[in-house]
C-alpha positions as CSV (number, residue, x, y, z in Angstrom):
1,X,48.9,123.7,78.8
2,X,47.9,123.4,75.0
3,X,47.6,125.5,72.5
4,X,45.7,125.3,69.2
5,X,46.2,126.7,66.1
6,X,43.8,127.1,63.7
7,X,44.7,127.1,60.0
8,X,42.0,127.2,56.5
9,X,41.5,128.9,53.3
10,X,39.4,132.4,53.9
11,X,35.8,131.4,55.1
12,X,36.6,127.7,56.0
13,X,35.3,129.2,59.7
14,X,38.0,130.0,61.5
15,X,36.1,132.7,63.2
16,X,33.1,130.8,64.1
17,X,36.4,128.9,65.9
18,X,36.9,131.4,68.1
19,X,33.6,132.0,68.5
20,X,33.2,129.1,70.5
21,X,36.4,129.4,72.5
22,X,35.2,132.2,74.0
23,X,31.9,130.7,74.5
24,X,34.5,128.5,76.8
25,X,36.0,131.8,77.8
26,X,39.4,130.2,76.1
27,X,41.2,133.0,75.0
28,X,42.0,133.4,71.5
29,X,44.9,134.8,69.7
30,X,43.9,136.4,66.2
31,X,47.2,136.4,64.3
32,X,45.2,138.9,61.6
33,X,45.6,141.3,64.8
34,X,49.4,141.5,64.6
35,X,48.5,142.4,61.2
36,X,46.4,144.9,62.0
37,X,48.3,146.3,65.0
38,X,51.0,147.0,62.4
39,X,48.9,148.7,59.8
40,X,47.9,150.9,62.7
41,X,51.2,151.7,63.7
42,X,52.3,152.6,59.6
43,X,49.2,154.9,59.5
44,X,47.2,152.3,57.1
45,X,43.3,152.0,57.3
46,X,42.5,148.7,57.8
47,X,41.5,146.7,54.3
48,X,41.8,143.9,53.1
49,X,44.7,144.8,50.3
50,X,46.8,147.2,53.4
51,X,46.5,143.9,55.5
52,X,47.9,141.8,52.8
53,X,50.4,144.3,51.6
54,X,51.6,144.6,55.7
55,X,52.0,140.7,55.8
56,X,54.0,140.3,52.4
57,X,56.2,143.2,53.7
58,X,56.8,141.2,57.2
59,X,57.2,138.3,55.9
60,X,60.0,139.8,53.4
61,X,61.8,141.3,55.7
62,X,60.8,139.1,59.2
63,X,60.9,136.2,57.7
64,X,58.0,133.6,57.0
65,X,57.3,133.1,60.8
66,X,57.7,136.9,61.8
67,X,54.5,137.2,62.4
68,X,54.4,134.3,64.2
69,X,57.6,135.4,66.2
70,X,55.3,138.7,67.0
71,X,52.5,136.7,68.4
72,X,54.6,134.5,70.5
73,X,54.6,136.9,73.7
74,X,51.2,137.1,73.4
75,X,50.1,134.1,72.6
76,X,52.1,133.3,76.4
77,X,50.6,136.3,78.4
78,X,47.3,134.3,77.6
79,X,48.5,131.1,78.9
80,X,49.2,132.5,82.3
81,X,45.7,133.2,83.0
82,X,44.5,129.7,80.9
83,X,45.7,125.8,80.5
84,X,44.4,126.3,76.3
85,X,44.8,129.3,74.2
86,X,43.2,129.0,70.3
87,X,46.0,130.5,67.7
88,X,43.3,131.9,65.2
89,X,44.7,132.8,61.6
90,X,48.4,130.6,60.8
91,X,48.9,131.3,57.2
92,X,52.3,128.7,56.6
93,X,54.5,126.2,57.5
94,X,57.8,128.2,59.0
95,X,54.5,129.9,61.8
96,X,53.6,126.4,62.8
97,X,57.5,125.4,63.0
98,X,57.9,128.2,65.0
99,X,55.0,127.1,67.4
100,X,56.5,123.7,67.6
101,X,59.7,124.6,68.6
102,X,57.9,126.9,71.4
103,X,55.6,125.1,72.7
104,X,56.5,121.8,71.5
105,X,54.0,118.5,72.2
106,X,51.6,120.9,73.7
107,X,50.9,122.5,70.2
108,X,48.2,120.9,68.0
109,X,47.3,122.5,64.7
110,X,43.7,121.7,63.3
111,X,43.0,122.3,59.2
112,X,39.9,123.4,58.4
113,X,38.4,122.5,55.3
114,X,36.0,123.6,52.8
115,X,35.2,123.5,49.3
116,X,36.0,126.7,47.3
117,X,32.4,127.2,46.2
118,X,30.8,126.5,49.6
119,X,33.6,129.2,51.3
120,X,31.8,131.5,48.4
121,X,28.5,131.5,49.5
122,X,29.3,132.0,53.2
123,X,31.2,135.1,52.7
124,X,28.8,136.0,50.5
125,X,25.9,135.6,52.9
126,X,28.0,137.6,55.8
127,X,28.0,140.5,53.6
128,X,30.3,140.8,50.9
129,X,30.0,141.7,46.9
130,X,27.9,138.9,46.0
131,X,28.8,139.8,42.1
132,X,31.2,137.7,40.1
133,X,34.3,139.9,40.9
134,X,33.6,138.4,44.7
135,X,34.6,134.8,43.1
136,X,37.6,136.7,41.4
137,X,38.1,138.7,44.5
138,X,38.2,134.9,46.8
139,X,40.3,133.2,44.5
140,X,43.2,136.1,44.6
141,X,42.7,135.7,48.1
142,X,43.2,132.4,47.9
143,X,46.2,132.5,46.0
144,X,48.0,135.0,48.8
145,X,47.7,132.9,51.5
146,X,48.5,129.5,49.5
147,X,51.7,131.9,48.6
148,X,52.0,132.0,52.9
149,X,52.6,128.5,52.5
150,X,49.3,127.8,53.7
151,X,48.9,124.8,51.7
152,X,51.7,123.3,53.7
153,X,50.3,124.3,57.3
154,X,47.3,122.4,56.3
155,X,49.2,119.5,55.5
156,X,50.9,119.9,58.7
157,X,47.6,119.3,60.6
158,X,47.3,117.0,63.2
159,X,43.9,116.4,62.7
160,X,41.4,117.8,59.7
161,X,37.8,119.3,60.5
162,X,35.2,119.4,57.5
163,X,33.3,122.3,57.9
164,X,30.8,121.1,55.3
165,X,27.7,119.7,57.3
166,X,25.5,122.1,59.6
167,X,27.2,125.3,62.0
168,X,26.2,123.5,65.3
169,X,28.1,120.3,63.8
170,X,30.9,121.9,63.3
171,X,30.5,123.9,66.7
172,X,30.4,120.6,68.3
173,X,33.7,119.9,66.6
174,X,35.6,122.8,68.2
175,X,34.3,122.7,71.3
176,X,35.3,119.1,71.6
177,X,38.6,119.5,70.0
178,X,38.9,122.8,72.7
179,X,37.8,121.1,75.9
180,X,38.9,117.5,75.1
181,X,41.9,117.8,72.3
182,X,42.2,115.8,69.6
183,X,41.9,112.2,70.8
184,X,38.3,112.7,71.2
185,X,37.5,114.9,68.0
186,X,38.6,112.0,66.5
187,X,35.5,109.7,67.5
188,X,33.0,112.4,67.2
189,X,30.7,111.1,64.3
190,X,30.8,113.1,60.9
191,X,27.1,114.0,60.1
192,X,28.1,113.6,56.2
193,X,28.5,110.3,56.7
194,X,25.8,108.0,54.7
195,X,23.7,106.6,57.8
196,X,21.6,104.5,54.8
């Protein structure tokens, strides 16, 4: 059994992440959906600003790793049917706490990381307001889920993927750190590197 949580700054590639687990047919836990699950149940549409409002509100009164806590039975319904389950979406340091104390050894956290103006252009090439209030718009982003504690999850990590090189690179690096774990991630060669 492992399970691996997936923690970076919004479009660091968390989602292309998942993407690949279930290439692997891994199942994924997207803790954004315990997010929106709730917003459905309060009769919120789902945005972007009634997402972040739901999280600040269960994190107030839940607790910094309630919606951790929430994904927990879910996150172990999945590993009945699978040895690996990917944790998409850990905003701070009380969620990964909480999946250390659950799941102990068998619980490895992977950082993705990305510079802030790269992370720009990718959401802005998936579709979203590619005027300046989108770099405004990222930034205030930024700042909600650094005030998660996401900075400190990161930190946490057990093992750091740059996402800056090409998409099947990184790929590559998932699917490795999914089917192999971490040990093996660790020798696969960084394409950045200067070959000269």
């Amino acid at each position: 059994m492992r399970v691996i949580g997936i923690v970076g700054l919004p479009g660091s590639g968390k989602s292309e992440a998942a993407t690949v687990a279930k290439e692997l047919e891994i199942p994924v836990l997207t803790m954004g959906d315990v997010i929106r699950a709730e917003c459905r149940e309060r009769g919120l549409d789902i945005t972007e600003d009634n997402m972040g409002l739901v999280a600040t509100d269960l994190r107030e009164h839940g607790g910094l790793a309630a919606v951790a806590d929430r994904s927990l039975p879910l996150i172990e319904a999945r590993l009945e049917d699978s040895d690996v389950v990917l944790v998409d979406g850990i905003r701070g340091a009380a969620e990964v706490e909480r999946f250390e104390e659950a799941f102990g050894d068998e619980f490895v956290l992977a950082s993705i990381e990305v510079p802030f103006e790269t992370r720009l252009a990718r959401i802005r090439d998936r579709g979203r307001d590619p005027t300046a209030e989108a770099k405004a718009d990222l930034r205030e982003r930024d700042e909600r889920e650094l005030g998660y504690g996401m900075g400190e999850a990161m930190e946490l990590a057990d093992v750091v993927i740059e996402n800056t090189t090409s998409l099947t690179a990184f790929h590559e690096s998932i699917r490795t750190l999914l089917e192999d774990g971490i040990d093996a991630l660790e020798t696969v060669p960084d394409e950045s590197e200067d070959t000269e």
